[in-house]
C-alpha positions as CSV (number, residue, x, y, z in Angstrom):
1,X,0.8,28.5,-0.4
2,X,0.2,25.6,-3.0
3,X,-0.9,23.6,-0.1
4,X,-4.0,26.1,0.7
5,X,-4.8,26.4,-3.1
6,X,-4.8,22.2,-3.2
7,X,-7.2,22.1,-0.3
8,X,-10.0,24.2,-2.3
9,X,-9.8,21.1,-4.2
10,X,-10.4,18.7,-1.5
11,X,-12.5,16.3,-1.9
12,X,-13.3,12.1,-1.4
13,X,-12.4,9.8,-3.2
14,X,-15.4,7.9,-4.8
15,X,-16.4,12.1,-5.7
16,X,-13.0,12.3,-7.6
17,X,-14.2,9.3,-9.3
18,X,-17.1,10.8,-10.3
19,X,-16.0,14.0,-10.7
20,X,-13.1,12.6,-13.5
21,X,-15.5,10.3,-15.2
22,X,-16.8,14.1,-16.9
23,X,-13.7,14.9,-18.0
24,X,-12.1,11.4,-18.8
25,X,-15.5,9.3,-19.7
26,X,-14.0,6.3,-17.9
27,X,-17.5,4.1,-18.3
28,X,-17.5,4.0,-22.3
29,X,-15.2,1.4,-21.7
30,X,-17.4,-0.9,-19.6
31,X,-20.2,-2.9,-21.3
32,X,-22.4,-5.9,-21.1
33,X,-19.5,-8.7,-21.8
34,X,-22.0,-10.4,-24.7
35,X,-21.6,-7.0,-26.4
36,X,-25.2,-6.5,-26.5
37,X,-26.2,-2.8,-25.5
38,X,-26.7,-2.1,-21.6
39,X,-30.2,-1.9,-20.2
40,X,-29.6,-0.1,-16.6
41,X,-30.5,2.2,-15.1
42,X,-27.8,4.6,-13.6
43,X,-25.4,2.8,-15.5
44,X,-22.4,5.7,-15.3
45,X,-23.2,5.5,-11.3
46,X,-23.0,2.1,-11.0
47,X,-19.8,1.0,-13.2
48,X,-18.0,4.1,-10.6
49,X,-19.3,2.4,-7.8
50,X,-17.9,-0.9,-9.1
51,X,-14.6,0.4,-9.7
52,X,-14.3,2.4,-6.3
53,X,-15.9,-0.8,-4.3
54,X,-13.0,-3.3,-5.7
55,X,-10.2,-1.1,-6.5
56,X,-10.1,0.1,-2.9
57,X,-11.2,-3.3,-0.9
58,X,-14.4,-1.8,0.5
59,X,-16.1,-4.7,-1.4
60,X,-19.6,-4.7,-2.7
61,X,-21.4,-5.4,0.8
62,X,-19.7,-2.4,2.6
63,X,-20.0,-0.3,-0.6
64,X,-23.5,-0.8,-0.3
65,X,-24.0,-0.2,2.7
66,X,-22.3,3.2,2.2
67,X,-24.3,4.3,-0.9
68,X,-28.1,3.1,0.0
69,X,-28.9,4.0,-3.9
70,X,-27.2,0.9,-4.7
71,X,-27.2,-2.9,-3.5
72,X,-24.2,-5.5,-3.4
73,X,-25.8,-7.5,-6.2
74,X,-26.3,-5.0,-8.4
75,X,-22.1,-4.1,-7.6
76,X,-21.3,-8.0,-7.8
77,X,-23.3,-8.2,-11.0
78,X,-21.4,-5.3,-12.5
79,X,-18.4,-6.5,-11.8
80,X,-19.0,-10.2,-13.5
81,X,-21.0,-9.7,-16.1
82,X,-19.8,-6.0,-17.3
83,X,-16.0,-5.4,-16.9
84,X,-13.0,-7.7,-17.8
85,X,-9.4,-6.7,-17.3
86,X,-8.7,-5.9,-20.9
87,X,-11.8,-3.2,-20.6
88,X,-10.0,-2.0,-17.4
89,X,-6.9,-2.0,-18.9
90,X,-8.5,0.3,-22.1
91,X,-9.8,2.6,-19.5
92,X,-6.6,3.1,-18.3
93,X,-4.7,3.8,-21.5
94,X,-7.0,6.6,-22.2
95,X,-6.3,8.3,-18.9
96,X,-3.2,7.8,-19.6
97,X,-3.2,9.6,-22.8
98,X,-5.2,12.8,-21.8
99,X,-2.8,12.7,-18.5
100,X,0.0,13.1,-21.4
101,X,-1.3,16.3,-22.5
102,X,-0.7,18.3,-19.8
103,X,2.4,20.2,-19.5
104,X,2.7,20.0,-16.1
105,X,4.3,16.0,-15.8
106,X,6.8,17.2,-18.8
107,X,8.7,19.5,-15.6
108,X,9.3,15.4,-14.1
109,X,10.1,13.6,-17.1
110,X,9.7,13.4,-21.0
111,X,8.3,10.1,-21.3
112,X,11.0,8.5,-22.5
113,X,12.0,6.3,-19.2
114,X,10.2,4.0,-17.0
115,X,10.9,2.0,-13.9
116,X,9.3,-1.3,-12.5
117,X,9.2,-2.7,-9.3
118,X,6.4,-5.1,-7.1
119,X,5.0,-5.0,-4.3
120,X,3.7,-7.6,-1.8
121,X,-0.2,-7.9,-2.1
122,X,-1.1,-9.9,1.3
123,X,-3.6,-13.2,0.1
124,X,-5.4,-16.1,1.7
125,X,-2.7,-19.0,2.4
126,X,-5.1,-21.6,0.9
127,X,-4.8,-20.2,-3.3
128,X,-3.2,-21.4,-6.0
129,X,-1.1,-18.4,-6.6
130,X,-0.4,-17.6,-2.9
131,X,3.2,-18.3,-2.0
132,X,5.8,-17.7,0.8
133,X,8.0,-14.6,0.1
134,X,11.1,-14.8,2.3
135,X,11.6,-11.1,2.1
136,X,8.3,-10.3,3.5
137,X,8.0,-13.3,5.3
138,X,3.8,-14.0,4.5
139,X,2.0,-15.9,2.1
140,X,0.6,-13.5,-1.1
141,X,1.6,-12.0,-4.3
142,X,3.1,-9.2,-6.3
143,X,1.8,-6.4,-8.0
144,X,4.4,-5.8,-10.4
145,X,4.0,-2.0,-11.7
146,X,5.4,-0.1,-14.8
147,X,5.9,3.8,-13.9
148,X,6.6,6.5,-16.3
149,X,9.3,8.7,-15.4
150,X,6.2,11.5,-15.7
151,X,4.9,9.7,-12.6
152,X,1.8,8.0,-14.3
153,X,1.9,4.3,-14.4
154,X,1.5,2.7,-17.7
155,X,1.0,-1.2,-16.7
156,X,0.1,-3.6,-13.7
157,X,0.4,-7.2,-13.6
158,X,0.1,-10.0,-10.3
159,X,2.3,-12.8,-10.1
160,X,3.6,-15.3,-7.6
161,X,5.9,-14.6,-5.0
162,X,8.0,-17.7,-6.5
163,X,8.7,-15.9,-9.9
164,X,11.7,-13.7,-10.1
165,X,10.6,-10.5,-10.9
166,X,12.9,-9.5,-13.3
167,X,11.5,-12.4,-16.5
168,X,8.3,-9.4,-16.6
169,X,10.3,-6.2,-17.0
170,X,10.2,-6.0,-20.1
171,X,6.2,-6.8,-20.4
172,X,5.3,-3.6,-19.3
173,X,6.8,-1.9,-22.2
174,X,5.6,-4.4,-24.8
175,X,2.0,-4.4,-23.6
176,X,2.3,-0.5,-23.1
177,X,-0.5,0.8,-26.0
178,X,-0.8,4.3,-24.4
179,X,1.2,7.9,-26.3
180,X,3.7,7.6,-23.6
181,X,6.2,4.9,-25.1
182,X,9.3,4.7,-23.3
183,X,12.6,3.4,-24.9
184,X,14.5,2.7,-21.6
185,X,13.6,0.4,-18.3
186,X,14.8,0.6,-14.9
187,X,14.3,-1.6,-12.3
188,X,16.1,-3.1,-9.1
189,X,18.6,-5.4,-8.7
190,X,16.1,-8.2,-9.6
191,X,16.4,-6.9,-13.4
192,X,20.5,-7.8,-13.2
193,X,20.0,-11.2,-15.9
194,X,22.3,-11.6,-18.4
195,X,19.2,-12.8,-21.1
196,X,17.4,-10.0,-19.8
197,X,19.9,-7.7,-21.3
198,X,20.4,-10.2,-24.2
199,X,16.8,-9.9,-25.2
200,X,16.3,-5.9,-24.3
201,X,19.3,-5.2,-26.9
202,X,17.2,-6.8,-29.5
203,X,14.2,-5.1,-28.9
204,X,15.6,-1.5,-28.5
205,X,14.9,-1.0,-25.4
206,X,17.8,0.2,-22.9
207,X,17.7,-2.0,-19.7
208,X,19.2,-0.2,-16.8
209,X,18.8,-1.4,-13.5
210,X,20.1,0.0,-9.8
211,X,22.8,-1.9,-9.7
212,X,23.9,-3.7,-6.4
213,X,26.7,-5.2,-5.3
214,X,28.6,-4.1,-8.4
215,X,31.8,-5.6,-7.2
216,X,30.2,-9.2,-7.2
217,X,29.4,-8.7,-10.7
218,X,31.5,-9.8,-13.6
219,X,33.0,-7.9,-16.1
220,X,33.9,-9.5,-19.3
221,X,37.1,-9.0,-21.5
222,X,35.9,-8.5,-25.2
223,X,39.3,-11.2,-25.9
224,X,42.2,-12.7,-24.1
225,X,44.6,-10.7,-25.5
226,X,43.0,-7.2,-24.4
227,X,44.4,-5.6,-21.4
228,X,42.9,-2.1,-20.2
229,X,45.6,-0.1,-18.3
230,X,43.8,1.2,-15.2
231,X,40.9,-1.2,-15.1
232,X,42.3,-4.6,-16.2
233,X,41.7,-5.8,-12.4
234,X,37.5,-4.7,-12.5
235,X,37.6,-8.1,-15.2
236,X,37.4,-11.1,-15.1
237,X,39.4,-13.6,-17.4
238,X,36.3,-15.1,-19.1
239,X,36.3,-13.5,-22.9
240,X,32.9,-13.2,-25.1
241,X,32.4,-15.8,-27.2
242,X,31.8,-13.7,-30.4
243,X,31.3,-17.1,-32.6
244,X,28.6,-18.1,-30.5
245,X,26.6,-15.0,-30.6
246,X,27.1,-14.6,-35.0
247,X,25.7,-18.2,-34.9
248,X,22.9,-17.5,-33.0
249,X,22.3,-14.2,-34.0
250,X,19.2,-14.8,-36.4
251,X,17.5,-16.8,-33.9
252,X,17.9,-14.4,-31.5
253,X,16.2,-11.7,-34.0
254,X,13.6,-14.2,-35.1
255,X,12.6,-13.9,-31.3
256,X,12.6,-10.5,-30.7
257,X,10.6,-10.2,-33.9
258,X,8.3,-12.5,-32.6
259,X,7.9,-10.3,-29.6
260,X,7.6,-6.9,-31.6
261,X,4.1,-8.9,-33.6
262,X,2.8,-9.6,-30.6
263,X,2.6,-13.2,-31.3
264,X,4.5,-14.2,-27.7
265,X,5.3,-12.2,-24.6
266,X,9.2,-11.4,-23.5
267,X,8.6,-13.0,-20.3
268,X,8.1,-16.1,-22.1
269,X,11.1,-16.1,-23.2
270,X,12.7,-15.3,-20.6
271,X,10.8,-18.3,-18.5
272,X,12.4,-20.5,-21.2
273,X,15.5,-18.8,-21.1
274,X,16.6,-19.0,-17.0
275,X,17.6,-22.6,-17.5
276,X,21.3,-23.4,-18.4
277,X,20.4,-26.7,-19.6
278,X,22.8,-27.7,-22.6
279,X,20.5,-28.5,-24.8
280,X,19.7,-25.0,-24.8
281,X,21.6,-23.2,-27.0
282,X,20.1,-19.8,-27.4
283,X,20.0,-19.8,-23.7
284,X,23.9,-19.6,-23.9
285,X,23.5,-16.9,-26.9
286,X,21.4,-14.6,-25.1
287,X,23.0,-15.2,-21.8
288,X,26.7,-13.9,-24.1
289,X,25.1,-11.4,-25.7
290,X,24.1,-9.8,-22.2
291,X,27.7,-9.9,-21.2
292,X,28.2,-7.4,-23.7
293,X,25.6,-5.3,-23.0
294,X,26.2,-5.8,-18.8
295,X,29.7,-5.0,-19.0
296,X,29.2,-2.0,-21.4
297,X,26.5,-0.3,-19.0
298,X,28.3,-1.0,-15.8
299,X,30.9,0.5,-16.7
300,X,28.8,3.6,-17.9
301,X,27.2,3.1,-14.3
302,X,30.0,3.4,-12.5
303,X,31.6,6.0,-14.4
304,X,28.7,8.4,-15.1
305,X,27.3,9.9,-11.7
306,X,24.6,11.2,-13.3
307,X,23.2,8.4,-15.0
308,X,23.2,7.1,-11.5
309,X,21.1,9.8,-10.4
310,X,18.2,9.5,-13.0
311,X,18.3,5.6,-12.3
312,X,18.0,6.7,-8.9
313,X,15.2,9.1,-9.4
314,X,13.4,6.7,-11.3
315,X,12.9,3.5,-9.3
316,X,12.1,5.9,-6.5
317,X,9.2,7.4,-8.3
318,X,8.1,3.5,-9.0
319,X,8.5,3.0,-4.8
320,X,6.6,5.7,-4.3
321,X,3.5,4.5,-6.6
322,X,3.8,1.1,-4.3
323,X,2.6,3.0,-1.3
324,X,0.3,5.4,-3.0
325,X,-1.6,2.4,-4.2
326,X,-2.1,0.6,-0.9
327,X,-2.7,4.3,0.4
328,X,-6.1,3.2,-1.7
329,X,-6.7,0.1,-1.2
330,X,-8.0,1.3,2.3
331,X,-11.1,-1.2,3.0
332,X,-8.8,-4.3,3.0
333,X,-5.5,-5.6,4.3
334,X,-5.2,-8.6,1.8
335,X,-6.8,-9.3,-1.9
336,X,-9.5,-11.9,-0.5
337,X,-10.5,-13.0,-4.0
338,X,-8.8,-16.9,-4.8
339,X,-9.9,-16.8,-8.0
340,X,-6.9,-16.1,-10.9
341,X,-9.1,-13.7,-12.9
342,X,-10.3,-12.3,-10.1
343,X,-6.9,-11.2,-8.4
344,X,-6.0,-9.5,-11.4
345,X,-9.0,-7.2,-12.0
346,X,-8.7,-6.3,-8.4
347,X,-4.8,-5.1,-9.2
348,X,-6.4,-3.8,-12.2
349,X,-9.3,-1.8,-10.4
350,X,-6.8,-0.2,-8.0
351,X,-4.3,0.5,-10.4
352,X,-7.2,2.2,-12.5
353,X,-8.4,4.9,-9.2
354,X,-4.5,5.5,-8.8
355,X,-4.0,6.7,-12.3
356,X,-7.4,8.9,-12.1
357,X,-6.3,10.2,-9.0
358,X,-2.4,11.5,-10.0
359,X,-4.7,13.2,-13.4
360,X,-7.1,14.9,-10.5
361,X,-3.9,16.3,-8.7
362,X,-2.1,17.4,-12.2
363,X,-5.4,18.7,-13.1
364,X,-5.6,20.4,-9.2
365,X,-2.1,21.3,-9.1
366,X,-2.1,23.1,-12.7
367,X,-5.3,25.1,-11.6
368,X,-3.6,26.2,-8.5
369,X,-0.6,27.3,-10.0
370,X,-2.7,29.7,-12.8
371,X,-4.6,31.2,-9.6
372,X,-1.1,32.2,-8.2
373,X,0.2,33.4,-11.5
374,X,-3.0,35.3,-11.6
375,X,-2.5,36.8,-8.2
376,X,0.6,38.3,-9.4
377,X,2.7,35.4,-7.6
378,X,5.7,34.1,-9.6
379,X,6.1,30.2,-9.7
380,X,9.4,28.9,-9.7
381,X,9.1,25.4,-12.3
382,X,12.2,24.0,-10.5
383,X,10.3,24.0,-7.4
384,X,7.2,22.4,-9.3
385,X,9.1,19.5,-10.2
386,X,9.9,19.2,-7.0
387,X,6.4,18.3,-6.5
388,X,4.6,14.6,-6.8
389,X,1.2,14.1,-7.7
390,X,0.4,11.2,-5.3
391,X,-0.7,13.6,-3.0
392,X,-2.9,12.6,-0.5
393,X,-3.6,15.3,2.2
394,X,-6.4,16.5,0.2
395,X,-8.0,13.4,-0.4
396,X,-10.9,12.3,2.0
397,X,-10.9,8.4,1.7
398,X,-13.6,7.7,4.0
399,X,-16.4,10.0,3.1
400,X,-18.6,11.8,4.8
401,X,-20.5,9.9,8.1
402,X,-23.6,11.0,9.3
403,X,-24.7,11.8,12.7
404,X,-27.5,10.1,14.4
405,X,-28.6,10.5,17.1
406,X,-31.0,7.8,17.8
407,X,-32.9,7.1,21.0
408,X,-32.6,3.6,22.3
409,X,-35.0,1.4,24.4
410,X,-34.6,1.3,28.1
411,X,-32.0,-1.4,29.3
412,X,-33.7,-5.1,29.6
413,X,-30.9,-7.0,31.0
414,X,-33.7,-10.3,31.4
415,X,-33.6,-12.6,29.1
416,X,-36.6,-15.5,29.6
417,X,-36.4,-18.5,26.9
C-alpha cells in the first residue's frame, strides 16, 4: 500500500533535483570562484544541470545533448569556474541538516552512530592515483563513505586502492560540520589497528568495528600476575606496558588536541603512525594504548549479542549506500577524469544527488504515510523502520525519450568518389 502512495511521487531524477533545489536551495552555495557576483542567465538551471551531468557520469556532452536549453560549455564552464569541492561539500551539510529535522530517520537511528566503508570507483590505468586492488582485481580507486546510522551520509572522500582504509575512519567524523554529530564509528575489519583505537580513545569517539577472525586476535593481560578463571586461555601472555603509556600520555593528548583545532587530520597521524620503526616512540604508545581499548571491546563484542547486532545493522546500512550511489552514477562505468581535483568533485557531485535523493524519499515517504493516517489506515512505526530510503523503484533515471518519427531518404547504396 506504501508502494502505490510512493509511486504518485514518481518522478526522474534531474526533476528531483530541481524539484529539491525549492525546498533545500542547493545553488546558494555555488558561485563565481573569484567571489565576484554571477552574471548568467538561468543560473539555478544551470548549476542543477552541472551537478546532475557529473554526479551521475552523463558528462557535459551527453547532458547536452539531453537538455537542448543548454550546451557542454556552458556545463564545463560551470563546473571549473563556479563549484569547488568545499562549496559541494557546504551544500551537502545543509541537506544534511534539514534531512535531520524530520522525524521520520529518528525510527532508524538517533544520530549518535556512524559506519564507514569504500567502494571500488573503476579509473583509467594510466593516473596517478589509479592502483591495482587485489580484491577487486582492476585498476581504480575508493570512495570511502561516512553513513549515519539515520541512513544519510555525512562525508565522502577518494583514495588509492594502495591505502588501508582504516588510517581515514576517523576523518569522517572530524570533518563532519553537519547537526548530526556522532560519538561512535563502525567500520569493517579494515578499522581492526591497534593506533586506531589508541587515537579514537583520545578523541572520544568509540571505535567499533565488525570484527573478523576474532580468534586471530590478541587479547592482552592487564599484568603477569592476573589470571581470569574461565577466560585465562582467550589471552595471550604479553602484558600492557602501563609505564610506557603514563610516559607518553601528554604527547598522545597534545595530538589529539591537535586534531580537535583542526590544525592536522587523524589520518595523518595515523599515516605516521603504521610504521613500527624504533625510533618511533609514540608509535609504540598509541599502538599499547589500543591494546587496552581492543581487548576491553572485544570482549564486550563477544559477550554482548546485541552490540553485535547494532554493529551489524550499521555497516550494512553503509553497504547499502555503496550500491545506491553507483545505482546513480548511471552514464558511466568508471570516473574518466585523471585529474586529482577532478576525481574528487565527481565523488563529491554523486555523493551530493545521493543525499538529495534519500531527503526526496523521507520527504515522499512521510507524505505517504499522513495520506494513510488520513484514510483512516493505522501505520505500524516498527514496520516503518523497517523501511530504507534509497529507494529506487520510483525513480526514473533516464528521463523521458521522445518519439520521432522521421522519414528517411530512399536507399542509395552507390557511392562514386
Amino acid at each position: 500500500m506504501l508502494d502505490k502512495k510512493m509511486q504518485k511521487h514518481s518522478m526522474s531524477l534531474l526533476n528531483i533535483l530541481i524539484s529539491g533545489n525549492n525546498l533545500l536551495n542547493l545553488t546558494k552555495f555555488f558561485g563565481p570562484n573569484s567571489g565576484h557576483e554571477a552574471k548568467i542567465k538561468d543560473d539555478e538551471i544551470r548549476y542543477i544541470l552541472t551537478i546532475f551531468a557529473y554526479g551521475t557520469g552523463l558528462g557535459p556532452t551527453q547532458t547536452a545533448k539531453a537538455v537542448p536549453e543548454v550546451n557542454r560549455r556552458k556545463i564545463s564552464f560551470l563546473n571549473l569556474r563556479h563549484t569547488s569541492v568545499d562549496k559541494i561539500d557546504n551544500c551537502i551539510r545543509n541537506v544534511i541538516n534539514i534531512y535531520n529535522k524530520f522525524d521520520l530517520p529518528k525510527l532508524w537511528g538517533n544520530g549518535s552512530r556512524a559506519a564507514a566503508d569504500g567502494t571500488h570507483w573503476d579509473m583509467y590505468d594510466n593516473n596517478l592515483l589509479s592502483e591495482y586492488h587485489i580484491r577487486y582485481g582492476q585498476f581504480g580507486g575508493i570512495g570511502y563513505y561516512h553513513v549515519s546510522d539515520t541512513y544519510i551520509a555525512l562525508f565522502s572522500h577518494f583514495i588509492s586502492c594502495g591505502m588501508r582504509e582504516g588510517i581515514f575512519i576517523l576523518d569522517g567524523l572530524s570533518k563532519n560540520k553537519s547537526d548530526i554529530q556522532p560519538d561512535t564509528i563502525h567500520g569493517d575489519s579494515h578499522a581492526q589497528m591497534l593506533t586506531g583505537f589508541g587515537l579514537s580513545y583520545l578523541l572520544g569517539i568509540k571505535l567499533m568495528p565488525r570484527i573478523k577472525n576474532w580468534k586471530d586476535l590478541n587479547f592482552y593481560r592487564p599484568s603477569s600476575e592476573k589470571i581470569f578463571k574461565h577466560l585465562d586461555s582467550l589471552f595471550t601472555k604479553e602484558k600492557i606496558d602501563w609505564d610506557l603509556i603514563e610516559k607518553y600520555l601528554y604527547d598522545m593528548i597534545r595530538v589529539a588536541q591537535s586534531i580537535k583545532a583542526g590544525k592536522i587530520n587523524p589520518s595523518t597521524i595515523l599515516k605516521r603512525l603504521s610504521t613500527s620503526s624504533r625510533k618511533n616512540k609514540l608509535y609504540y604508545a598509541f599502538r599499547e594504548l589500543g591494546r587496552v581499548v581492543r581487548t576491553t571491546y572485544l570482549l564486550n563484542y563477544l559477550s554482548d549479542q546485541d552490540l553485535r547486532r547494532i554493529v551489524q545493522s550499521s555497516t550494512n546500512k553503509c553497504e547499502s549506500f555503496n550500491k545506491f550511489v553507483k545505482w546513480i552514477y548511471f552514464g558511466e562505468d568508471m570516473i574518466t577524469k585523471n585529474d586529482r581535483e577532478e576525481q574528487l568533485r565527481v565523488i563529491k557531485y554523486n555523493h551530493l544527488i545521493a543525499v538529495v535523493l534519500t531527503f526526496y524519499n523521507v520527504y515522499a515517504i512521510t507524505k505517504s504515510v499522513k495520506e494513510l493516517t488520513s484514510e483512516g489506515i493505522k501505520v505500524d512505526p516498527g514496520l516503518i523502520s523497517k523501511i530504507n530510503p534509497y529507494r529506487t523503484g520510483h525513480v526514473n533515471r533516464f528521463g523521458v525519450y521522445e518519439i520521432q518519427d522521421r522519414k528517411l531518404d530512399d536507399i542509395d547504396f552507390e557511392l562514386k568518389v
